[in-house]
C-alpha positions as YAML, in Angstrom:
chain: A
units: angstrom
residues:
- id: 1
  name: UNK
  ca: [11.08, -36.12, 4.85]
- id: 2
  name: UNK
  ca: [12.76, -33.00, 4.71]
- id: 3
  name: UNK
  ca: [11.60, -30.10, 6.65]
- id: 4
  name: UNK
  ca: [9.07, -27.51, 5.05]
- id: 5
  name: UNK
  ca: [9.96, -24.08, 4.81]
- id: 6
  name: UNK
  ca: [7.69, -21.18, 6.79]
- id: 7
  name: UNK
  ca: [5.10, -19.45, 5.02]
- id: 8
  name: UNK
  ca: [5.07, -15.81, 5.88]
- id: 9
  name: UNK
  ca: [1.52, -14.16, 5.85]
- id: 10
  name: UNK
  ca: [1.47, -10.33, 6.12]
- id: 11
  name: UNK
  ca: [-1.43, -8.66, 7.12]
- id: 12
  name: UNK
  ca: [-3.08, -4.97, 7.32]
- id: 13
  name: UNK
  ca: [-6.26, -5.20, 9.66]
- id: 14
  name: UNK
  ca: [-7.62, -2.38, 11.39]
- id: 15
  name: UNK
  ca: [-10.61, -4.54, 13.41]
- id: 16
  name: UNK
  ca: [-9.69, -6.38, 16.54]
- id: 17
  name: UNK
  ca: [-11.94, -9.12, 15.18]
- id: 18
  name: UNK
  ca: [-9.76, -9.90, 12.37]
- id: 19
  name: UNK
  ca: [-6.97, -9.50, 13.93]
- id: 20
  name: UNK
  ca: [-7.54, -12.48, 16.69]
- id: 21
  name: UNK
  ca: [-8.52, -14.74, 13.57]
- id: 22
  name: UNK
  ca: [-5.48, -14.24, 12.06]
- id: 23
  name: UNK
  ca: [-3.84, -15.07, 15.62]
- id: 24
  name: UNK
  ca: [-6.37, -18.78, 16.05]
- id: 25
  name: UNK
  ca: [-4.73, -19.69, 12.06]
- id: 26
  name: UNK
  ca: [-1.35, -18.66, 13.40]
- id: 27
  name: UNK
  ca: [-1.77, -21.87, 15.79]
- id: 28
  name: UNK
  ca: [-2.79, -23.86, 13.35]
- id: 29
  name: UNK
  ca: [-1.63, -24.60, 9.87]
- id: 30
  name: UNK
  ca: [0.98, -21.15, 9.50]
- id: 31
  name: UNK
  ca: [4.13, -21.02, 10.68]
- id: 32
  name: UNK
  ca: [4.80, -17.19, 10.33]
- id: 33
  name: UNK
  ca: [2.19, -14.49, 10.69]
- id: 34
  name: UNK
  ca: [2.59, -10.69, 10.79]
- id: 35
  name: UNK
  ca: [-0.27, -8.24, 10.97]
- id: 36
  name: UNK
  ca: [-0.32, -4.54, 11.36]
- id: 37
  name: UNK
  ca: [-3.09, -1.77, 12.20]
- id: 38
  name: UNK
  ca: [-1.13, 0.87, 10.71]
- id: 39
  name: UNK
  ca: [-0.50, 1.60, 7.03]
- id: 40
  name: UNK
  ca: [3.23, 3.09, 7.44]
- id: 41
  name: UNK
  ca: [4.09, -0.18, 9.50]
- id: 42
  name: UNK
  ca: [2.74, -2.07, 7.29]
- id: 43
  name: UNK
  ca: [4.37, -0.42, 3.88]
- id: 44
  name: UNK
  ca: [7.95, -0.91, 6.39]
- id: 45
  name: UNK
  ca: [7.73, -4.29, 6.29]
- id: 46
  name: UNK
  ca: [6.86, -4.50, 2.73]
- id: 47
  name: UNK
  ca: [10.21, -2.76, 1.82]
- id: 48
  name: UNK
  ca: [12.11, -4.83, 3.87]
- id: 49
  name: UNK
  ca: [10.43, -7.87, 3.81]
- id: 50
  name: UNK
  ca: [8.81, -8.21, 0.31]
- id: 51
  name: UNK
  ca: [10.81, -11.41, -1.26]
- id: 52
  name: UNK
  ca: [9.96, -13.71, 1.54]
- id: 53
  name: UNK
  ca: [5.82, -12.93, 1.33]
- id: 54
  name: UNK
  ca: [4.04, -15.45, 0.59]
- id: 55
  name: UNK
  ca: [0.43, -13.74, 0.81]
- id: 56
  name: UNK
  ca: [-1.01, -10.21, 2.12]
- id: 57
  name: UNK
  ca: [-4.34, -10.14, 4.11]
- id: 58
  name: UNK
  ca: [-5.64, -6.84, 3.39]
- id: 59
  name: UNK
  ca: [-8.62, -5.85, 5.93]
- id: 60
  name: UNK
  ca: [-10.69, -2.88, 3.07]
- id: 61
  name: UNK
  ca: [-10.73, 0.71, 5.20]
- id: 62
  name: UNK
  ca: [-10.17, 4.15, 3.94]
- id: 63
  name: UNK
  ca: [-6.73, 3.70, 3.01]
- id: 64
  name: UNK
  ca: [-6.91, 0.79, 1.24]
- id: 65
  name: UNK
  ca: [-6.99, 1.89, -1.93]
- id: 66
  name: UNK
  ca: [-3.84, 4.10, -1.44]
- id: 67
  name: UNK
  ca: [-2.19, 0.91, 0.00]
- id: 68
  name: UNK
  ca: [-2.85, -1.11, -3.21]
- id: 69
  name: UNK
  ca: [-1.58, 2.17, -5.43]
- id: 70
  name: UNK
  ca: [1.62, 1.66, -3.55]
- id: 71
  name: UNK
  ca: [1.74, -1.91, -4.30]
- id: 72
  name: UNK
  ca: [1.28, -1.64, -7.67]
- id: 73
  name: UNK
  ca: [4.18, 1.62, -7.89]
- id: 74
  name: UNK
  ca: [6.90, -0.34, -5.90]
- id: 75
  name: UNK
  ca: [5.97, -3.38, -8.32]
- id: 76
  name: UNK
  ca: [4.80, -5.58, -5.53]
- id: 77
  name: UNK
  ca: [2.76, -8.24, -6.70]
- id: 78
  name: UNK
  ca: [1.82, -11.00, -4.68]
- id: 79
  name: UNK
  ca: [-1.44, -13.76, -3.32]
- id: 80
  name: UNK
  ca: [-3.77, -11.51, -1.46]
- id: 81
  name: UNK
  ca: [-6.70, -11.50, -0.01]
- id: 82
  name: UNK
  ca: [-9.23, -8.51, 0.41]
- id: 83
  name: UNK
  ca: [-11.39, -8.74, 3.42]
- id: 84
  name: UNK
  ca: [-14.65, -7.01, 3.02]
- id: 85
  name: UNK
  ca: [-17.81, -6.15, 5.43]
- id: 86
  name: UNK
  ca: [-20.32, -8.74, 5.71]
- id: 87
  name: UNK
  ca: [-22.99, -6.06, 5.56]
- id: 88
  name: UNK
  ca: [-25.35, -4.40, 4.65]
- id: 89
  name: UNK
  ca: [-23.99, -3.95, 0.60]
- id: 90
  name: UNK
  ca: [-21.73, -6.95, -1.20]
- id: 91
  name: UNK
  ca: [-18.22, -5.90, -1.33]
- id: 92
  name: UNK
  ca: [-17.67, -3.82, -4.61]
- id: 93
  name: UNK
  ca: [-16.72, -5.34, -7.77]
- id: 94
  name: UNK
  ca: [-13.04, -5.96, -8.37]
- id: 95
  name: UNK
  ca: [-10.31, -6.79, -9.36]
- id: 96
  name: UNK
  ca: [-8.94, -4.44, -7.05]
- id: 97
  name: UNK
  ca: [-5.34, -5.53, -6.78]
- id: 98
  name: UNK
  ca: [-4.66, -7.82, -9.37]
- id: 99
  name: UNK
  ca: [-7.22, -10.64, -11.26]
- id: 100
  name: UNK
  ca: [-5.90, -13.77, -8.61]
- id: 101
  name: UNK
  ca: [-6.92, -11.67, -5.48]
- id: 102
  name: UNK
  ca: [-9.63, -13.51, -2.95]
- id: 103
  name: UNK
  ca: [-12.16, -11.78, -1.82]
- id: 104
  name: UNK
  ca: [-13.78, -12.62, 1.95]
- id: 105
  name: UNK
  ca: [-16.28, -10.79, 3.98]
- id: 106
  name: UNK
  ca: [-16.26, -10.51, 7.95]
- id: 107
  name: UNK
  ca: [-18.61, -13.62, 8.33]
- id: 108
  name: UNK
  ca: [-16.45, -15.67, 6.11]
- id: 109
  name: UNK
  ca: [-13.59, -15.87, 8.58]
- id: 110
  name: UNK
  ca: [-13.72, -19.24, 9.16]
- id: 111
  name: UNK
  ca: [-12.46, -19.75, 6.23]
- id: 112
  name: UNK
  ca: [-9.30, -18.11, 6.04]
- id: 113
  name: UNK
  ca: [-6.73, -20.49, 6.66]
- id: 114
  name: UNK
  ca: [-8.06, -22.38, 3.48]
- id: 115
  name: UNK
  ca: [-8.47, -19.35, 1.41]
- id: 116
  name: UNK
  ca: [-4.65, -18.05, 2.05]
- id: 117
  name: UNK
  ca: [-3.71, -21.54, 0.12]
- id: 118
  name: UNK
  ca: [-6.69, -20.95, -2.85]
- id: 119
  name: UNK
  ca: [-4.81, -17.25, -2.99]
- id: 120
  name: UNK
  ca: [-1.44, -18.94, -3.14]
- id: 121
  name: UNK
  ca: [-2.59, -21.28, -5.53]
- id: 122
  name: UNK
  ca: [-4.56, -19.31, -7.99]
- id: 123
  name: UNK
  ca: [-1.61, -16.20, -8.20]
- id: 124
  name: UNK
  ca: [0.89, -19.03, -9.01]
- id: 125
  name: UNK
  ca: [-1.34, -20.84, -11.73]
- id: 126
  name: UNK
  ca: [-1.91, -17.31, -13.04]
- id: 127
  name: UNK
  ca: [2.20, -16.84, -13.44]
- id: 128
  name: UNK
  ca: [3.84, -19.82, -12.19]
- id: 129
  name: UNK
  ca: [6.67, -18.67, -10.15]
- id: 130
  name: UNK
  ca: [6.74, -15.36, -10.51]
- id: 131
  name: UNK
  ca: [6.51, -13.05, -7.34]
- id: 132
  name: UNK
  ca: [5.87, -16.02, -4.67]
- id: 133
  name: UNK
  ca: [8.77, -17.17, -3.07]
- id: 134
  name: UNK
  ca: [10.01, -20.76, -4.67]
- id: 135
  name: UNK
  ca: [9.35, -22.49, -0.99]
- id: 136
  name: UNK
  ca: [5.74, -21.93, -1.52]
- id: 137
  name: UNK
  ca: [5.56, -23.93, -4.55]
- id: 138
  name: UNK
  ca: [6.72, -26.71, -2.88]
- id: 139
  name: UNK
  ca: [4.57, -26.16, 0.64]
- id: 140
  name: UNK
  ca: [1.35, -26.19, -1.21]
- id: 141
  name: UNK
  ca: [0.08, -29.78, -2.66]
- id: 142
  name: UNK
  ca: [-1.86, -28.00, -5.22]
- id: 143
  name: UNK
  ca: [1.39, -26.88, -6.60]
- id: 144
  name: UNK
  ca: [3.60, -29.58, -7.24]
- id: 145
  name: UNK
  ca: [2.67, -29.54, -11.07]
- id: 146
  name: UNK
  ca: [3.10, -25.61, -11.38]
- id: 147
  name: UNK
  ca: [6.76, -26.19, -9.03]
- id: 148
  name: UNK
  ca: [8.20, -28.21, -11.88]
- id: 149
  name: UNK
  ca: [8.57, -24.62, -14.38]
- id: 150
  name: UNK
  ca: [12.47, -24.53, -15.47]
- id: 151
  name: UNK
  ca: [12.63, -21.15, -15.96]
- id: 152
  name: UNK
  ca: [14.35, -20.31, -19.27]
- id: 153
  name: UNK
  ca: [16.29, -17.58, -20.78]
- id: 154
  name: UNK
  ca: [15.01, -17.79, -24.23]
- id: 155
  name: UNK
  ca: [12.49, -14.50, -25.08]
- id: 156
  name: UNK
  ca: [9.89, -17.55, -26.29]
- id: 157
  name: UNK
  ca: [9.85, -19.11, -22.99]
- id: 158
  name: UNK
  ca: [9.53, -16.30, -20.82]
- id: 159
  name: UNK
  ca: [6.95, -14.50, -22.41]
- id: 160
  name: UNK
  ca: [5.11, -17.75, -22.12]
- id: 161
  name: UNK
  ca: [5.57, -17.77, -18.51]
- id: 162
  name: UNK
  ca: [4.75, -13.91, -17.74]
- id: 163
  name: UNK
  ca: [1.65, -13.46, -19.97]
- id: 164
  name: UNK
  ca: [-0.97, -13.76, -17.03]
- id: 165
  name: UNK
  ca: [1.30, -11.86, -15.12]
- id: 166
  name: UNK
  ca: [0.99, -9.25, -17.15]
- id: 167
  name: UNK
  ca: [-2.86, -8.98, -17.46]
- id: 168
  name: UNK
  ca: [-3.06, -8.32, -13.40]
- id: 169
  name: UNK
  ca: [-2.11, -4.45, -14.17]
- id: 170
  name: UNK
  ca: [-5.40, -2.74, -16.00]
- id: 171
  name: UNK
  ca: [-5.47, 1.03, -14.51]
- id: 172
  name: UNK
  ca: [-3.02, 3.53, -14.69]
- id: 173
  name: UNK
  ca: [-3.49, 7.15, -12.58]
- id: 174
  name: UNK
  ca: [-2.20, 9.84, -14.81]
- id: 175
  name: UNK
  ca: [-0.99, 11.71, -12.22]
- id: 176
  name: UNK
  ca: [2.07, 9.34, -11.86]
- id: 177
  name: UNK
  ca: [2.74, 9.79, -15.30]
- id: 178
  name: UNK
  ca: [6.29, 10.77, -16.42]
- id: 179
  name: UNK
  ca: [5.46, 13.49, -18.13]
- id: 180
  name: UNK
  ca: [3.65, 15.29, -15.20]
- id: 181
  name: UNK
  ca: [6.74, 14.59, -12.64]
- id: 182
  name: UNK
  ca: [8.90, 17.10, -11.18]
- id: 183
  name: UNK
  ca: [12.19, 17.23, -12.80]
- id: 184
  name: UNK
  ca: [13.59, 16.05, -9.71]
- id: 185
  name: UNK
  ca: [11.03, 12.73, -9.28]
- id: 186
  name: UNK
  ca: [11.91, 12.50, -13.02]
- id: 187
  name: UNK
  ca: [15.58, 11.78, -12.51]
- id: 188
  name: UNK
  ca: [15.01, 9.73, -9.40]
- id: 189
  name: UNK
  ca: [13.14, 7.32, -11.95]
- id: 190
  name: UNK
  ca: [15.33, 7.59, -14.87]
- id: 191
  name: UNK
  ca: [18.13, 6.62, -12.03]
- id: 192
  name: UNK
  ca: [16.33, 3.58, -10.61]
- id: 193
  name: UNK
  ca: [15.55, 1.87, -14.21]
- id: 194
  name: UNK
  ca: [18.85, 2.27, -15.10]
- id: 195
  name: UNK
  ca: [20.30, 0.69, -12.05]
- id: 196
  name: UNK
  ca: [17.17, -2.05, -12.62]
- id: 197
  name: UNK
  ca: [18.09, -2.51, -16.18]
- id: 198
  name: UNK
  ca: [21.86, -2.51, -15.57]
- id: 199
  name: UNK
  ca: [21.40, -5.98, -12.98]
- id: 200
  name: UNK
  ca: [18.72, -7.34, -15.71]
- id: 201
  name: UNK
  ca: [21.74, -7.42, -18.14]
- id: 202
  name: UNK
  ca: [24.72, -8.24, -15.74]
- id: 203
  name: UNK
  ca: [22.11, -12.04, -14.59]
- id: 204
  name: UNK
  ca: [20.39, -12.30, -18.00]
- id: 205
  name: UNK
  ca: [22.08, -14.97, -18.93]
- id: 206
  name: UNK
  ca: [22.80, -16.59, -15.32]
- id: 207
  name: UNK
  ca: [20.61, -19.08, -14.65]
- id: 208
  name: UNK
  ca: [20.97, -18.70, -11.09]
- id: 209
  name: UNK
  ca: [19.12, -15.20, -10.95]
- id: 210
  name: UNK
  ca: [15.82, -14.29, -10.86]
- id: 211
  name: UNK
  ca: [16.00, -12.03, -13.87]
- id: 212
  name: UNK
  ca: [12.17, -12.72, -14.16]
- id: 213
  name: UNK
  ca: [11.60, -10.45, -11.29]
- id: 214
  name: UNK
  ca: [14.13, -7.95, -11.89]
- id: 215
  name: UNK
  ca: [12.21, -7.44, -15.79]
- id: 216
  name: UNK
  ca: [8.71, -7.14, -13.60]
- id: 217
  name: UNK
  ca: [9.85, -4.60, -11.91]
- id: 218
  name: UNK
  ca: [11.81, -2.61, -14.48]
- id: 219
  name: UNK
  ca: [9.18, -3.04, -16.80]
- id: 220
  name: UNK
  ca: [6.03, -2.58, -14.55]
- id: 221
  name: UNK
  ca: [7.73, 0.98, -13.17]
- id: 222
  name: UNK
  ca: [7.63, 2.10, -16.68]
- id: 223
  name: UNK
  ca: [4.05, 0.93, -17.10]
- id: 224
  name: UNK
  ca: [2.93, 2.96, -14.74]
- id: 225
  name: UNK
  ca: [4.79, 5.74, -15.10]
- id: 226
  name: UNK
  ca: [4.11, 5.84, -19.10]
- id: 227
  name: UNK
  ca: [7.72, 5.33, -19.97]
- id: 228
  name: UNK
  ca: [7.86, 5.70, -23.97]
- id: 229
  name: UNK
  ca: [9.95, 2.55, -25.71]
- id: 230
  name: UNK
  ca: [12.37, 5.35, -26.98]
- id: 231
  name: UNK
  ca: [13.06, 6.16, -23.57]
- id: 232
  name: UNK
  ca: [13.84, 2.44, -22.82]
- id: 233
  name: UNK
  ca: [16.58, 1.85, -25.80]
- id: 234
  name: UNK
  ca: [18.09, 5.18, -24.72]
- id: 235
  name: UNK
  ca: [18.77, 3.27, -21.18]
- id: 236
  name: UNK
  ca: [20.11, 0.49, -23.30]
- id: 237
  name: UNK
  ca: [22.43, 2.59, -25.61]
- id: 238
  name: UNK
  ca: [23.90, 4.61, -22.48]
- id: 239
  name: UNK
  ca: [24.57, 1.34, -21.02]
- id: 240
  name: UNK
  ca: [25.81, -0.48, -23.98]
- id: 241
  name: UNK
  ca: [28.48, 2.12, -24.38]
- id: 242
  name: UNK
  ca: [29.74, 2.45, -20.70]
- id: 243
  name: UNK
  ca: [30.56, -1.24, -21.15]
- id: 244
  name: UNK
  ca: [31.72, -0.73, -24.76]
- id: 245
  name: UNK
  ca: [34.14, 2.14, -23.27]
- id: 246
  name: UNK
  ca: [35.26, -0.73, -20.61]
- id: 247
  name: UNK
  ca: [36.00, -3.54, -22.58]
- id: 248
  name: UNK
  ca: [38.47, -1.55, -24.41]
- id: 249
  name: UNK
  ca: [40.12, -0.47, -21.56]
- id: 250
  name: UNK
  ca: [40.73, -4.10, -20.99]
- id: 251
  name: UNK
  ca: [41.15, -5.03, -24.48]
- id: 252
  name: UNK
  ca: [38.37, -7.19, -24.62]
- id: 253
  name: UNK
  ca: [35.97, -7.53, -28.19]
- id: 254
  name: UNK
  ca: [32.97, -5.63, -27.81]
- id: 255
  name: UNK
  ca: [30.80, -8.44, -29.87]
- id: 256
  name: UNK
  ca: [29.36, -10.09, -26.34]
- id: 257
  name: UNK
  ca: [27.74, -6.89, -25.95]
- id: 258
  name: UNK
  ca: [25.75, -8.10, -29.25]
- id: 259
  name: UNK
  ca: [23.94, -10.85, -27.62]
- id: 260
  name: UNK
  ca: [22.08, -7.99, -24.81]
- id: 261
  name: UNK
  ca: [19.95, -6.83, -28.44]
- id: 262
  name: UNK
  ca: [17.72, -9.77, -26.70]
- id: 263
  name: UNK
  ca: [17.63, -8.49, -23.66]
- id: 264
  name: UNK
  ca: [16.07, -4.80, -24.86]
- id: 265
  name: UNK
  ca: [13.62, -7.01, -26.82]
- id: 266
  name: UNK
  ca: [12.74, -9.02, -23.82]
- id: 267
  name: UNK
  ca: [12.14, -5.97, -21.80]
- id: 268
  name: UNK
  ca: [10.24, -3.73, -25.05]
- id: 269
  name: UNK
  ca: [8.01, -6.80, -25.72]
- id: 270
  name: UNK
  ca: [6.67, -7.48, -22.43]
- id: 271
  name: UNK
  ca: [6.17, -3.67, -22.30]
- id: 272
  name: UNK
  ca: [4.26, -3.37, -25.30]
- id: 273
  name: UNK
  ca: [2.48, -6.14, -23.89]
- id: 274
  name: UNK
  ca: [1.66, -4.28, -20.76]
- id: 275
  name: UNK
  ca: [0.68, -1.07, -23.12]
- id: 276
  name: UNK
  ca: [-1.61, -3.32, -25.13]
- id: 277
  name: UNK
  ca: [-3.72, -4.89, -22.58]
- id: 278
  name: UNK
  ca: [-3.64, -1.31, -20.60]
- id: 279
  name: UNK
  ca: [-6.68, -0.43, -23.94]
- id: 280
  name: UNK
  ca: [-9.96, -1.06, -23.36]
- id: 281
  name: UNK
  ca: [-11.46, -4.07, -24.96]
- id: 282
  name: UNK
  ca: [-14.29, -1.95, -26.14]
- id: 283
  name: UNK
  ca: [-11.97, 0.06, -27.95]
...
């Protein structure tokens, strides 16, 4: 039998309490814990670590809201866990993350270790594969069925395998908006979505890449940023023509740039997508 891979559990806790439990399950059935009491620590690790996460423990203090804003803004979507007070109200009504999260309270701790693989499970059955690294699928009985996905290339095919993805994102703050950013903050983005959407075209059609995540990103930095669609094909067009410009430096046709038209409606459709569930359903 060939070796499993580690599962890597990240953790913000701020109560000693919590923080032995997590060390009793790192004896047990996980093979790679990290916790931190601080919120910069914590966000660190995130940016460096992010890919190899297989679930985030997420003790619920002060800051915790903040912390989730920044997950959402960096585009980092992954199984959590919320862990609330056992008393004296019920933890408030979610989602607060994203519609797969697992919510706990402090008397509940016992069962943790089986709740980390209920939040794996239930985030991958909600988008299977996207955002949990492929070892998990494998580590987790549960998820043998979801493991067998071939991820496709065709716009059918992958808007069939982001749509649940794309429901976890249902609150936007304003105050992020494009619009209301500093011309300085506004270039910054305009800069990173072009370097996103630049490596979404260069592995759209390599079926080694995980173009699925590079589109979640791109596409869920717009979101919340209110990126118009106009905006997006200008990105395109600029693009389009800097490789236009090199292909006839190295006279090469320009009608392979022709078959990228379905990579600007892969990215505009699952933005529209994001747009439309982003309305009320009252309204």
């Amino acid at each position: 039998m060939a070796q499993s891979t580690a599962l890597t559990i990240c953790g913000l806790v701020y109560s000693p309490a919590i923080g032995q439990e997590l060390v009793r399950l790192h004896t047990s059935d996980i093979d790679e814990l990290v916790y931190f009491s601080s919120e910069r620590e914590f966000c660190n690790y995130l940016e460096a670590r992010r890919n190899s996460i297989a679930c985030l423990i997420l003790e619920w203090g002060e800051g915790t809201p903040q912390i989730i804003t920044y997950l959402h803004h960096s585009a980092t979507l992954l199984p959590a866990i919320l862990i609330f007070p056992a008393a004296p109200a019920p933890p408030p009504a979610g989602p607060h993350y994203h519609i797969a999260e697992v919510i706990l309270t402090t008397d509940q701790l016992d069962q943790l270790n089986r709740q980390i693989e209920e939040a794996i499970t239930g985030f991958v059955k909600l988008c299977p594969g996207c955002a949990v690294p492929p070892h998990v699928l494998f580590r987790l009985p549960a998820l043998k069925e979801s493991s067998n996905v071939d991820p496709q290339h065709r716009l059918s095919q992958k808007l069939k395998e982001r749509l649940g993805y794309l429901g976890v994102y249902y609150k936007r703050d304003t105050a992020f908006f494009f619009r209301r950013m500093s011309p300085a903050d506004k270039r910054k983005l305009l800069d990173e979505l072009r370097s996103i959407y630049r490596t979404i075209v260069l592995e759209y059609f390599n079926t080694d890449a995980k173009v699925n995540e590079r589109i979640d990103e791109f596409v869920s930095k717009a979101f919340f940023a209110d990126i118009s669609v106009s905006q997006v094909l200008e990105i395109h067009v600029e693009l389009m023509d800097t490789f236009s410009k090199q292909l006839k430096l190295e006279g090469r046709s320009e009608d392979i740039l022709l078959d990228y038209r379905l990579t600007l409606i892969d990215v505009i459709a699952h933005l529209c997508e994001m747009y439309r569930r982003s309305i009320p359903r009252e309204v």
